[in-house]
N, CA, C and O atoms as a Tripos MOL2 file, in Angstrom:
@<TRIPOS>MOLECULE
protein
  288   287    72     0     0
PROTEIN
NO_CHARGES

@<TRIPOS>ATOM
      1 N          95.8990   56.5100   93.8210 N.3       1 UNK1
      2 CA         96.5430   56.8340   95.0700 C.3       1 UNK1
      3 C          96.0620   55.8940   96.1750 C.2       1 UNK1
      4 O          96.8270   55.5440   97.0740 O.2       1 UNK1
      5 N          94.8410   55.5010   96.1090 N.am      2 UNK2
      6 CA         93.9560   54.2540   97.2890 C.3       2 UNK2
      7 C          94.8230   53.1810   97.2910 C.2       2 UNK2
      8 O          95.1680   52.6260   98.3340 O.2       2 UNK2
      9 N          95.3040   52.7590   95.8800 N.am      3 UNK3
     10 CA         95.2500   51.5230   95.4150 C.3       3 UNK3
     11 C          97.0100   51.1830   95.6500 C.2       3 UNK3
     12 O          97.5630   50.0840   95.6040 O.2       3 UNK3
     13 N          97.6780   52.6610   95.9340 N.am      4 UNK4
     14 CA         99.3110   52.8630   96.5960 C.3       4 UNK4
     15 C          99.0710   52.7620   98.4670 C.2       4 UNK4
     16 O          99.6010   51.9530   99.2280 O.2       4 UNK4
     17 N          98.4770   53.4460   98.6760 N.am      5 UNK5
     18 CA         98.1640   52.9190   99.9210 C.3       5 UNK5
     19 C          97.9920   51.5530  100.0450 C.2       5 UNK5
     20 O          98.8600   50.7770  100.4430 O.2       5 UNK5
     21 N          96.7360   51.2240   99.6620 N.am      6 UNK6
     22 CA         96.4480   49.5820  100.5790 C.3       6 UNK6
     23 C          97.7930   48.8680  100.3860 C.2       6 UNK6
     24 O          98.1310   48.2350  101.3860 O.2       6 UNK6
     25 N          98.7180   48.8050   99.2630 N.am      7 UNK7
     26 CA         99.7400   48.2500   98.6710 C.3       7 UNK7
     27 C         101.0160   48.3090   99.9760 C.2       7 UNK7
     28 O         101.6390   47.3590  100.4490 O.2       7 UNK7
     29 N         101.1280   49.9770  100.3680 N.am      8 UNK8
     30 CA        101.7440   49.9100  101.5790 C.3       8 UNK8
     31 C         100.9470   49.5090  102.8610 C.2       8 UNK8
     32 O         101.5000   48.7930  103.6950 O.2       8 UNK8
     33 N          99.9980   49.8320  102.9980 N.am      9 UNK9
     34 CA         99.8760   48.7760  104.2660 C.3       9 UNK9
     35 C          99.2080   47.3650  104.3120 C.2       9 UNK9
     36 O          98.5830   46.8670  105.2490 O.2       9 UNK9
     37 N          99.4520   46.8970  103.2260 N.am     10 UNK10
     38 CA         99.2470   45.4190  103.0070 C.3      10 UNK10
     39 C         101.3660   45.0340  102.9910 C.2      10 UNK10
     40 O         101.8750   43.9760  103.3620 O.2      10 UNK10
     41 N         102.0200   46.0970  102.5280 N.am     11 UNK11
     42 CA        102.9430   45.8180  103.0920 C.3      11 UNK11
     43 C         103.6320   45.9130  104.7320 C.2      11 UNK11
     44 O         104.4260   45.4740  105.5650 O.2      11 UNK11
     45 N         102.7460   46.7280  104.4260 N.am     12 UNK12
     46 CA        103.2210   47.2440  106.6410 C.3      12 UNK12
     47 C         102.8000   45.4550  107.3080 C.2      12 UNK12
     48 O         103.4330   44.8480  108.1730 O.2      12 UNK12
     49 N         101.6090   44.9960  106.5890 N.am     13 UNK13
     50 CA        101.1700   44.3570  107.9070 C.3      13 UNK13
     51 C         101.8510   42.5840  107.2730 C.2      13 UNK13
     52 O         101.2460   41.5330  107.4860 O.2      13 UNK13
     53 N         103.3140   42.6930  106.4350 N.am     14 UNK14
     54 CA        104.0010   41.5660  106.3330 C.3      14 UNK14
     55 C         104.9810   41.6930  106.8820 C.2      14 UNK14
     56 O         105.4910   40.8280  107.5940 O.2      14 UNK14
     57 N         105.4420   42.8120  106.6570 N.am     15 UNK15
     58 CA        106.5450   43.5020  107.0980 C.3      15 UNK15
     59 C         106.4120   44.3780  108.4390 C.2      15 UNK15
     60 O         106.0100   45.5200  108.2190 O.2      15 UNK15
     61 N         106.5450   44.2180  109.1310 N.am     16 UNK16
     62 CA        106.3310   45.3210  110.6010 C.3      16 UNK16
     63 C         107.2630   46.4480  110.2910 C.2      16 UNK16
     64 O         108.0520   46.5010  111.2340 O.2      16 UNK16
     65 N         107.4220   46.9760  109.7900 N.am     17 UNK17
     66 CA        108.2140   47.9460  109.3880 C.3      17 UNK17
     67 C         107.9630   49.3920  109.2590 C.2      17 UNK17
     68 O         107.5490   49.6720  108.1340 O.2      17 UNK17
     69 N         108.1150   50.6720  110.2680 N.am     18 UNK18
     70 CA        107.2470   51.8700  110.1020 C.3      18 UNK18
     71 C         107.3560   52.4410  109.3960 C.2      18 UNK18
     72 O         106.4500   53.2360  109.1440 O.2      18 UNK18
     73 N         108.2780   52.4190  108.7820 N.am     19 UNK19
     74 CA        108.1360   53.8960  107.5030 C.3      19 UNK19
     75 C         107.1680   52.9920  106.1240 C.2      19 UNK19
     76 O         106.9060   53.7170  105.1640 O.2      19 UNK19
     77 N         106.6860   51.5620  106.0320 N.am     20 UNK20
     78 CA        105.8040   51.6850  105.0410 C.3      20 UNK20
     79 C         104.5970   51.9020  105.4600 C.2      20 UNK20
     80 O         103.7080   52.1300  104.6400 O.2      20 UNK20
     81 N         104.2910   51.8650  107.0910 N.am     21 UNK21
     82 CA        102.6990   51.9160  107.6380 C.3      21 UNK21
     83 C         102.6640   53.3800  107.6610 C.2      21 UNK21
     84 O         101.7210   53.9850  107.1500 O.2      21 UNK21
     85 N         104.0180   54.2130  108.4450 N.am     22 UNK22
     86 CA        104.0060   55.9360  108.0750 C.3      22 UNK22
     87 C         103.5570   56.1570  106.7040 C.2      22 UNK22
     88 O         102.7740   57.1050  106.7580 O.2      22 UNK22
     89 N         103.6930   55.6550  105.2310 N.am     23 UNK23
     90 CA        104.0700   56.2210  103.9790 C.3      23 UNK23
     91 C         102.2210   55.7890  103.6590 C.2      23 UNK23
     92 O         101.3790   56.6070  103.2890 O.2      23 UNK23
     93 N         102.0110   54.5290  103.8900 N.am     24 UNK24
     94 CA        100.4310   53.8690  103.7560 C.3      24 UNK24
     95 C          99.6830   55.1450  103.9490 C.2      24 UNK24
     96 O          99.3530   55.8530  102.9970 O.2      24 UNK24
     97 N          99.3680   55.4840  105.4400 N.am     25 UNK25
     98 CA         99.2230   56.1130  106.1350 C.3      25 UNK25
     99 C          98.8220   57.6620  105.8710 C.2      25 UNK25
    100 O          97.7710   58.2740  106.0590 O.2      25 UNK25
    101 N         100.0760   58.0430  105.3620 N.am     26 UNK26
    102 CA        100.1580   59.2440  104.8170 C.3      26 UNK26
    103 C          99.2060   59.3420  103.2790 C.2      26 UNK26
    104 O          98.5870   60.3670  102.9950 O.2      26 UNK26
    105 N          99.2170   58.2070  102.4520 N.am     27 UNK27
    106 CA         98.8500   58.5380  101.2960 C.3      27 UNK27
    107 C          97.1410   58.0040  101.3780 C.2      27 UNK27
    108 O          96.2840   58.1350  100.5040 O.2      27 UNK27
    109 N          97.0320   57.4690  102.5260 N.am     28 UNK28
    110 CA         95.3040   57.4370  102.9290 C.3      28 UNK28
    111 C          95.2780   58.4810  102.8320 C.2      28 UNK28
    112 O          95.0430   58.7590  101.6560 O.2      28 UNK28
    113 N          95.4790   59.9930  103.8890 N.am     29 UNK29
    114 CA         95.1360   61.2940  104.1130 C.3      29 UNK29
    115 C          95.2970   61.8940  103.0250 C.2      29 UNK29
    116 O          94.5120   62.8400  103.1050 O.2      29 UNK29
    117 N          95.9380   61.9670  101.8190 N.am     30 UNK30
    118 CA         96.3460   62.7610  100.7350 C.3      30 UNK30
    119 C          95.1170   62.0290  100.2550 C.2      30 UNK30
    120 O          94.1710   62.7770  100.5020 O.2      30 UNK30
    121 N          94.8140   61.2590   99.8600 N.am     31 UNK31
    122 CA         93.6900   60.3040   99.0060 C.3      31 UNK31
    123 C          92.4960   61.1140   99.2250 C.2      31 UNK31
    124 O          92.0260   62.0200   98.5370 O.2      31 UNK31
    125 N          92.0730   60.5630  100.4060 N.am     32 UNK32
    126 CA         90.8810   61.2680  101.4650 C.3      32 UNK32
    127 C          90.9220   62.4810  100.8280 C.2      32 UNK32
    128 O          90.3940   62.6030   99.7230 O.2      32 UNK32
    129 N          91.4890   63.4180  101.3830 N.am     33 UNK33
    130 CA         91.2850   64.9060  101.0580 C.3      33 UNK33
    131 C          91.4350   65.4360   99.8430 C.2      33 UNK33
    132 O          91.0220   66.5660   99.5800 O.2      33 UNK33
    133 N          92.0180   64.7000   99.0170 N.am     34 UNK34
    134 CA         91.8260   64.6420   97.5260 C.3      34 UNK34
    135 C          90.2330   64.5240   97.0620 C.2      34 UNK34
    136 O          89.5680   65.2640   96.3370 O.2      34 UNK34
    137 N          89.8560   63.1940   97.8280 N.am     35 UNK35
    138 CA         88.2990   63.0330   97.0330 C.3      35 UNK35
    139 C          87.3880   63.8840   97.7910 C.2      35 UNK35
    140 O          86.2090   63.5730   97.6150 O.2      35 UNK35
    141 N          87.5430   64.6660   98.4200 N.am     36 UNK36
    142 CA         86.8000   65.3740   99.3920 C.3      36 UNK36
    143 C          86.7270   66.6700   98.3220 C.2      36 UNK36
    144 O          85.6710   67.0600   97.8230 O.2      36 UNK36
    145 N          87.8970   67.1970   98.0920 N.am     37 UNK37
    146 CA         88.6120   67.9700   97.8960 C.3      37 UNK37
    147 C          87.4170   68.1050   95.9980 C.2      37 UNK37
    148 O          86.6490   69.0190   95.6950 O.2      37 UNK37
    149 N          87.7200   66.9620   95.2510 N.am     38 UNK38
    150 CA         87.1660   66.7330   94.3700 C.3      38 UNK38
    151 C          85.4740   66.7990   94.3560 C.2      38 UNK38
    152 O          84.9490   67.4780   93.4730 O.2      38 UNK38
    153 N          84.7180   66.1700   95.2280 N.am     39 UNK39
    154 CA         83.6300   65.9470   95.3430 C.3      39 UNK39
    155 C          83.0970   67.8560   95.4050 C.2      39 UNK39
    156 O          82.6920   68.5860   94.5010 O.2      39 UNK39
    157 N          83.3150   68.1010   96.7420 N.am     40 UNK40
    158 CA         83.5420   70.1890   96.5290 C.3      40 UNK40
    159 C          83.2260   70.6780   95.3850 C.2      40 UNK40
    160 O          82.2810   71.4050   95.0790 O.2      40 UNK40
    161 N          84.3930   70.0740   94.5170 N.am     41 UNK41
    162 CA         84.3750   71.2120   93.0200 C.3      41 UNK41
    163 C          83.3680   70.5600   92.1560 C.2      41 UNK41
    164 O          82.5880   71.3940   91.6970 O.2      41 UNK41
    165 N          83.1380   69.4210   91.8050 N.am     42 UNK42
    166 CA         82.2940   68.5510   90.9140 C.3      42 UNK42
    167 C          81.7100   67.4280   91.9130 C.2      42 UNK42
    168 O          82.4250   66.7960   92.6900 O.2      42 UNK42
    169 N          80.3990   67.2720   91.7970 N.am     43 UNK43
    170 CA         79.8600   66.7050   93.2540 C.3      43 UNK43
    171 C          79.4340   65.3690   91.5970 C.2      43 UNK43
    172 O          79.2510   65.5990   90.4020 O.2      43 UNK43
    173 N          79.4430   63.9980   92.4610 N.am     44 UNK44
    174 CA         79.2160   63.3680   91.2170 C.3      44 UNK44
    175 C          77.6220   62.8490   92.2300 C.2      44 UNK44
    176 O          77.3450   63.2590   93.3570 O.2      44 UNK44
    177 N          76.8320   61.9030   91.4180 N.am     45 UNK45
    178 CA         75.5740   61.7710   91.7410 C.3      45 UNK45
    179 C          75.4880   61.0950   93.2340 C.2      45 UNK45
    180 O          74.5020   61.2840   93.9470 O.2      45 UNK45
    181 N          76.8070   60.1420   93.7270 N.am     46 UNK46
    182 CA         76.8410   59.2960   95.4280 C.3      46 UNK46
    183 C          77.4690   60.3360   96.2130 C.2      46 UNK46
    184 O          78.0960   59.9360   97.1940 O.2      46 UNK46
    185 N          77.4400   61.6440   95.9920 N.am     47 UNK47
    186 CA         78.1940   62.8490   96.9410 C.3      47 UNK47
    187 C          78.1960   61.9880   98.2140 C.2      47 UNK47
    188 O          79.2120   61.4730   98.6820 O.2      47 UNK47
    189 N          76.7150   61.8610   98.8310 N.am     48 UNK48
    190 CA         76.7330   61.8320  100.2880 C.3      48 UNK48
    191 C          77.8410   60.8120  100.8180 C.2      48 UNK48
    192 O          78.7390   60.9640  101.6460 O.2      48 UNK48
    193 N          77.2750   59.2180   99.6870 N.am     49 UNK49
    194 CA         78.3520   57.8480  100.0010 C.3      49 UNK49
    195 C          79.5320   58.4860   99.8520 C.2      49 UNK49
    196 O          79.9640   59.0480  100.8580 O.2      49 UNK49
    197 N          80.1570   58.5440   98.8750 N.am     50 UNK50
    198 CA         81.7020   59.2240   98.8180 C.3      50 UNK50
    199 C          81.8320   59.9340  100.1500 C.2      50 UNK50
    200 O          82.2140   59.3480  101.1630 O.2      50 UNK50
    201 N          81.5540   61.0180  100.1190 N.am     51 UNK51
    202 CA         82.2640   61.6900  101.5940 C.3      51 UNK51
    203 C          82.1350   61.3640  102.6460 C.2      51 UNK51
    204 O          82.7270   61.9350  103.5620 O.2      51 UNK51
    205 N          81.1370   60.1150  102.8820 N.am     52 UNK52
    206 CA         81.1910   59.9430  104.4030 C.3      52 UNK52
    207 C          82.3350   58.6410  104.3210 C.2      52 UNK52
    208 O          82.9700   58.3700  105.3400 O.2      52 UNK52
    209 N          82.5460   57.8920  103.1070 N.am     53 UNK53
    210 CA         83.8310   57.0290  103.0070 C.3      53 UNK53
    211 C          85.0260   57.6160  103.0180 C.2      53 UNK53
    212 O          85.9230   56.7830  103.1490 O.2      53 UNK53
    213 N          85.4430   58.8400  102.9230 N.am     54 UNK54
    214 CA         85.9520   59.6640  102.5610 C.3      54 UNK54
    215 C          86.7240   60.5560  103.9710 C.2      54 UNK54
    216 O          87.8910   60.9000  104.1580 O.2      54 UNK54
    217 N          85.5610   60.7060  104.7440 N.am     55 UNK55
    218 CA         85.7180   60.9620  106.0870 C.3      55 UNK55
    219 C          86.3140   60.0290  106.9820 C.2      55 UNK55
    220 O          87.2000   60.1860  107.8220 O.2      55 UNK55
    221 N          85.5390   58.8440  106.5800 N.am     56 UNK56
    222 CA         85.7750   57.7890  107.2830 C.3      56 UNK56
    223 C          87.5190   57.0330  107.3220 C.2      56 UNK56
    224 O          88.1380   56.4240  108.1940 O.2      56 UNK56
    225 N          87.7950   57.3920  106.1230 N.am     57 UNK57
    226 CA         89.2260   56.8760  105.9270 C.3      57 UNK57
    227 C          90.0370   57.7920  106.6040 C.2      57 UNK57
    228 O          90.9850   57.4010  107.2860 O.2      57 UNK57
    229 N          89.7480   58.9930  106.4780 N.am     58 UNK58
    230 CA         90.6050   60.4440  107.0900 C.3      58 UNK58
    231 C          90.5010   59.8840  108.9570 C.2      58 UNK58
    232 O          91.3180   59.9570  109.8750 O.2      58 UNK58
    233 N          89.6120   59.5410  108.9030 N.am     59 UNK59
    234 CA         89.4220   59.4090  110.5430 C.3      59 UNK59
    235 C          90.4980   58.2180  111.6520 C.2      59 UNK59
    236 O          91.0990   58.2260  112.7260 O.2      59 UNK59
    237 N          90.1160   57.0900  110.2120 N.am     60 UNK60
    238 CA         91.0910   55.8930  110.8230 C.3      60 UNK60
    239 C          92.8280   56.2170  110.9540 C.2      60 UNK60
    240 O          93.7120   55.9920  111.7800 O.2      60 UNK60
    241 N          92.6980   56.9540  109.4540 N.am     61 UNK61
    242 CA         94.2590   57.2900  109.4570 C.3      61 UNK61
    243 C          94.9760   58.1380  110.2110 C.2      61 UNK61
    244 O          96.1640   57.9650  110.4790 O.2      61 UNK61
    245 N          94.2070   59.2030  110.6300 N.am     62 UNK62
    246 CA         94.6120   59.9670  111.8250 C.3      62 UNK62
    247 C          94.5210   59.1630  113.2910 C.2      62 UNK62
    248 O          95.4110   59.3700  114.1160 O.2      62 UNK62
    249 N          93.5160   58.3190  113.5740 N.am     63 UNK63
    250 CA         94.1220   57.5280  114.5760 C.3      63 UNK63
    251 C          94.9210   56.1760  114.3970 C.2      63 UNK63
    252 O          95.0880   55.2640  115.2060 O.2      63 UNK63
    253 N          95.3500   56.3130  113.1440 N.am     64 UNK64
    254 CA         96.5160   55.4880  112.9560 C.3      64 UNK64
    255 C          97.8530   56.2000  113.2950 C.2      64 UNK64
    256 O          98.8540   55.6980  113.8070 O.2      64 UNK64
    257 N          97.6230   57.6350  112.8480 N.am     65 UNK65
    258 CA         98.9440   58.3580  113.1000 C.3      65 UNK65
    259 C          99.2420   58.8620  114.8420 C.2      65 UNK65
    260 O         100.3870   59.0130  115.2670 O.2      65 UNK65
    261 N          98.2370   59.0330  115.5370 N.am     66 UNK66
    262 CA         97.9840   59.1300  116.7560 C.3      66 UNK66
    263 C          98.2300   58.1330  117.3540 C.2      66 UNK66
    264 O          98.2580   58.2670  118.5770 O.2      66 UNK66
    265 N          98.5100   56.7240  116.7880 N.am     67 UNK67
    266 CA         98.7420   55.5300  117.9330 C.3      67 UNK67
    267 C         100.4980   55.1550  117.5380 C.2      67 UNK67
    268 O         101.2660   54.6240  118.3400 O.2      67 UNK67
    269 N         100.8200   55.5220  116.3030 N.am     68 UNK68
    270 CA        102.3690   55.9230  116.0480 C.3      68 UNK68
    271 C         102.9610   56.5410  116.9470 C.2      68 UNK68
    272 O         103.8910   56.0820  117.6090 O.2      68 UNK68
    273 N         102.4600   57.6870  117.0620 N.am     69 UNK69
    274 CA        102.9140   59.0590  117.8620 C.3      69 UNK69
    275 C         102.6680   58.6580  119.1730 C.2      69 UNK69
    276 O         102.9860   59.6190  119.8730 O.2      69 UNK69
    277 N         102.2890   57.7910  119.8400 N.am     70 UNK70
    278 CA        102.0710   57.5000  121.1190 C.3      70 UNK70
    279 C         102.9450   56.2330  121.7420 C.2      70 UNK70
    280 O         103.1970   56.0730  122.9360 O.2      70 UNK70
    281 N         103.4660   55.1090  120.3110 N.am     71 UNK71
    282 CA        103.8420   54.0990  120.4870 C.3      71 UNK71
    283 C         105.1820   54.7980  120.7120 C.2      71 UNK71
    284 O         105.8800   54.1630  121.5030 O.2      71 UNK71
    285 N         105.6820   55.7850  120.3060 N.am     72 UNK72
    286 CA        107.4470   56.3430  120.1650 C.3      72 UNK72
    287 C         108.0390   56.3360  121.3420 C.2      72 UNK72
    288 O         109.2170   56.6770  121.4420 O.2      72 UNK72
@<TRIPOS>BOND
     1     1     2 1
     2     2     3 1
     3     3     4 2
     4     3     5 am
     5     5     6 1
     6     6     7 1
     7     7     8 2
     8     7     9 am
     9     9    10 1
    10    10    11 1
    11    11    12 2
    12    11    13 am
    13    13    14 1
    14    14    15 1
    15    15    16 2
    16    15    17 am
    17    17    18 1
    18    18    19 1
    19    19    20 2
    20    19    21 am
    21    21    22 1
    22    22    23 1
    23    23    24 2
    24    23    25 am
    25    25    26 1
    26    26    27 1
    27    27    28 2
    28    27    29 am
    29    29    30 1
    30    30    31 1
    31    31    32 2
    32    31    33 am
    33    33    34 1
    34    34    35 1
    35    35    36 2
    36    35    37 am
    37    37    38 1
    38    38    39 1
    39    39    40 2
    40    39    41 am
    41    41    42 1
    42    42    43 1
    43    43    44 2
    44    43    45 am
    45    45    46 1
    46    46    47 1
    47    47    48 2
    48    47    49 am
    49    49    50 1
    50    50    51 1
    51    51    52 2
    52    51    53 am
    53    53    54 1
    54    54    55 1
    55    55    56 2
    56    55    57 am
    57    57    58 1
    58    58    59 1
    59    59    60 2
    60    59    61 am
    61    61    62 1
    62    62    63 1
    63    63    64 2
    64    63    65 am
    65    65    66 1
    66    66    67 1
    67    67    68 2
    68    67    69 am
    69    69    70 1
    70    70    71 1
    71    71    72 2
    72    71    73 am
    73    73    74 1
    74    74    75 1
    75    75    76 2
    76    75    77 am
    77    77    78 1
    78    78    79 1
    79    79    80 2
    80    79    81 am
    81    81    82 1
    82    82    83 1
    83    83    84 2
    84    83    85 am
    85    85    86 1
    86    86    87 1
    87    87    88 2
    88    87    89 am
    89    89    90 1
    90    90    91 1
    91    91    92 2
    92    91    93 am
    93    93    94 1
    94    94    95 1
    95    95    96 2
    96    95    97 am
    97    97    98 1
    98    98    99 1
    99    99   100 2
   100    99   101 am
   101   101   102 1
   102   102   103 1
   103   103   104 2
   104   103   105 am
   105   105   106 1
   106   106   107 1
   107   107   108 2
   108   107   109 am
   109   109   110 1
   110   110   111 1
   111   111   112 2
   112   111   113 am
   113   113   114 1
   114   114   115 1
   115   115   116 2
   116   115   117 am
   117   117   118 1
   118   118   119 1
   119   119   120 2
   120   119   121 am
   121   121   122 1
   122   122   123 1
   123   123   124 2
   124   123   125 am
   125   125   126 1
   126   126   127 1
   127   127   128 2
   128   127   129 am
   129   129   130 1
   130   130   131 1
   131   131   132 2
   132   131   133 am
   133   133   134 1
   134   134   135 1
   135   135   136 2
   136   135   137 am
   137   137   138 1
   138   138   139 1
   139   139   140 2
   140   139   141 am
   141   141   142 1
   142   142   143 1
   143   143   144 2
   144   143   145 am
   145   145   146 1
   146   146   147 1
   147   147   148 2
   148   147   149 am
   149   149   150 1
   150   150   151 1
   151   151   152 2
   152   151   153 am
   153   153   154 1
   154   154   155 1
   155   155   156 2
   156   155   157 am
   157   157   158 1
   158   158   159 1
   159   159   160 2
   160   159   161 am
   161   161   162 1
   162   162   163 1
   163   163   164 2
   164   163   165 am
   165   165   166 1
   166   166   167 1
   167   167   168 2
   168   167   169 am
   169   169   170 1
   170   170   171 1
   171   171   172 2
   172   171   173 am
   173   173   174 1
   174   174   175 1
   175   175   176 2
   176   175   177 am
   177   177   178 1
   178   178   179 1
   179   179   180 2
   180   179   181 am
   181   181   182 1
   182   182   183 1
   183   183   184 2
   184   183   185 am
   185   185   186 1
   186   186   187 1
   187   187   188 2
   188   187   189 am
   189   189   190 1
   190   190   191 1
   191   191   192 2
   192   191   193 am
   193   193   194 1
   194   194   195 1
   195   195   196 2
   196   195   197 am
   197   197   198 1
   198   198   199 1
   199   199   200 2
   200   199   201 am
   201   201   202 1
   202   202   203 1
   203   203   204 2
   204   203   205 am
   205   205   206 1
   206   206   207 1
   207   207   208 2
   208   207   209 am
   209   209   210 1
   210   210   211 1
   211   211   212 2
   212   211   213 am
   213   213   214 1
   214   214   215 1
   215   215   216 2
   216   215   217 am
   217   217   218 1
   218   218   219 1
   219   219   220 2
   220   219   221 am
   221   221   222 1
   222   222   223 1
   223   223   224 2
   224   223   225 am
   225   225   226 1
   226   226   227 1
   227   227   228 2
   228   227   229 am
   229   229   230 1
   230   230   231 1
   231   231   232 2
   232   231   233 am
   233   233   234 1
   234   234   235 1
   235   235   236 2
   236   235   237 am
   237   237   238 1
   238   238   239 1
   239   239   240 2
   240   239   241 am
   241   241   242 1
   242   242   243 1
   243   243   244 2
   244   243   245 am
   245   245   246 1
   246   246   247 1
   247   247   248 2
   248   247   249 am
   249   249   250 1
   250   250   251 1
   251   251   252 2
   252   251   253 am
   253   253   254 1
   254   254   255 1
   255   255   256 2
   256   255   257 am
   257   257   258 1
   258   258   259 1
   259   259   260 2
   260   259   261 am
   261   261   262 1
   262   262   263 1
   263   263   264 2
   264   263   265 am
   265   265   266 1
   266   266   267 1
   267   267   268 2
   268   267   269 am
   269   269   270 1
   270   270   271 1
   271   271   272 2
   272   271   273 am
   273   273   274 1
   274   274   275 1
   275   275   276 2
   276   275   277 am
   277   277   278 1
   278   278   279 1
   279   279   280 2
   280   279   281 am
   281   281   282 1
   282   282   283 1
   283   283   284 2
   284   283   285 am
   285   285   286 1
   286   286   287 1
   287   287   288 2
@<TRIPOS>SUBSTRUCTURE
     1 UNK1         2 RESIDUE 1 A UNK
     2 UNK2         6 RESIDUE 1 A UNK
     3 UNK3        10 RESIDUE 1 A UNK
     4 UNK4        14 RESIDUE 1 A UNK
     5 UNK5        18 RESIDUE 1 A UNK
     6 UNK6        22 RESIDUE 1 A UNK
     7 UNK7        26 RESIDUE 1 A UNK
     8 UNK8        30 RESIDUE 1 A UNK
     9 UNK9        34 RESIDUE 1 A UNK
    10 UNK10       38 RESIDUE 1 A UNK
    11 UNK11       42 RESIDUE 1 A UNK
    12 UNK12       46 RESIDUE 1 A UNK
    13 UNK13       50 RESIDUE 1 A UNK
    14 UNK14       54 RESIDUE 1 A UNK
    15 UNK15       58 RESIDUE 1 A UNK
    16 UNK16       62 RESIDUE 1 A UNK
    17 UNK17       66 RESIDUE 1 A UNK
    18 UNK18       70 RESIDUE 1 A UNK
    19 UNK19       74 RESIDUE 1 A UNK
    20 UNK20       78 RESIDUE 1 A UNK
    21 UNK21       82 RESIDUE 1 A UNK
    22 UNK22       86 RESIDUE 1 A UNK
    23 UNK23       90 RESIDUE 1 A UNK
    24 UNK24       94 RESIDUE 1 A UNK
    25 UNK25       98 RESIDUE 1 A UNK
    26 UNK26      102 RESIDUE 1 A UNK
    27 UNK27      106 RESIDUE 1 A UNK
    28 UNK28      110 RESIDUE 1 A UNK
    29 UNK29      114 RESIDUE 1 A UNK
    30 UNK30      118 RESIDUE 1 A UNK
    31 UNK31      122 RESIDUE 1 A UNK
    32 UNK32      126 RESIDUE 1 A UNK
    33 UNK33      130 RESIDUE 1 A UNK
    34 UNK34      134 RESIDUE 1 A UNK
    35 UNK35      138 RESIDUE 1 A UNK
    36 UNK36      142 RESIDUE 1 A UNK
    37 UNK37      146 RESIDUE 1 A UNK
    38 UNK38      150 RESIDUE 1 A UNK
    39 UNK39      154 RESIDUE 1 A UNK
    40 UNK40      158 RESIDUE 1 A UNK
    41 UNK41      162 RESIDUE 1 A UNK
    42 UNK42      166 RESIDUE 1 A UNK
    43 UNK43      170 RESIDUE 1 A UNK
    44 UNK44      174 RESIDUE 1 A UNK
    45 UNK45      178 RESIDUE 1 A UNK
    46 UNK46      182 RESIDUE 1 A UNK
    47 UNK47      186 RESIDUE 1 A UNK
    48 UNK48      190 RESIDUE 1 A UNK
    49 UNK49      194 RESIDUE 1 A UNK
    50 UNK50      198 RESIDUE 1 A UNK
    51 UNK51      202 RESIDUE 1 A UNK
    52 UNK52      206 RESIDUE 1 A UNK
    53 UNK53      210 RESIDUE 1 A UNK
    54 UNK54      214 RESIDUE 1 A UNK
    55 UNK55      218 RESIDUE 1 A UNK
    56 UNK56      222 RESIDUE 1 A UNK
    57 UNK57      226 RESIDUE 1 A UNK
    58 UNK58      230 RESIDUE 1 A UNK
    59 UNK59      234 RESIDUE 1 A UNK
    60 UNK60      238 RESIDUE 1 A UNK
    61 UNK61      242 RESIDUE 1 A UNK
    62 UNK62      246 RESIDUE 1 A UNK
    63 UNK63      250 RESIDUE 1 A UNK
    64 UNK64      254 RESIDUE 1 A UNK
    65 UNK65      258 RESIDUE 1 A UNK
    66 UNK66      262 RESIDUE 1 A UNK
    67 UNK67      266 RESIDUE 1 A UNK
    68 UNK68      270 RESIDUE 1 A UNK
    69 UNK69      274 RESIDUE 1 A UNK
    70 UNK70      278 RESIDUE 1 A UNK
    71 UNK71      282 RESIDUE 1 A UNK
    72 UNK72      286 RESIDUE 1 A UNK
């Protein structure tokens, strides 16, 4: 799912085009909260690294979606 993201916004940023930086975007946050989501139920031995990368992506992408929502 990471690896569908970067794909769209490695396309967003050839293409200026919003619905692939919206779709990027979106599948950062599904990703994120997926491995979050995962780490919870089965914590693997880098818990701490994982979730604070984890956080960290959730964070950008929401102020990615916040500077969308502001550009409209």
């Amino acid at each position: 799912m990471l690896m569908l993201a970067i794909a769209m916004l490695a396309i967003a940023t050839v293409i200026p085009d919003r619905p692939f930086l919206v779709l990027g975007l979106s599948l950062v946050v599904g990703a994120s909260i997926s491995i979050l989501v995962r780490e919870a139920i089965a914590p693997s031995p880098q818990t701490r690294i994982t979730q604070i990368t984890a956080l960290l992506l959730l964070i950008i992408s929401i102020y990615g979606f916040a500077d969308i929502i502001k550009t409209l």
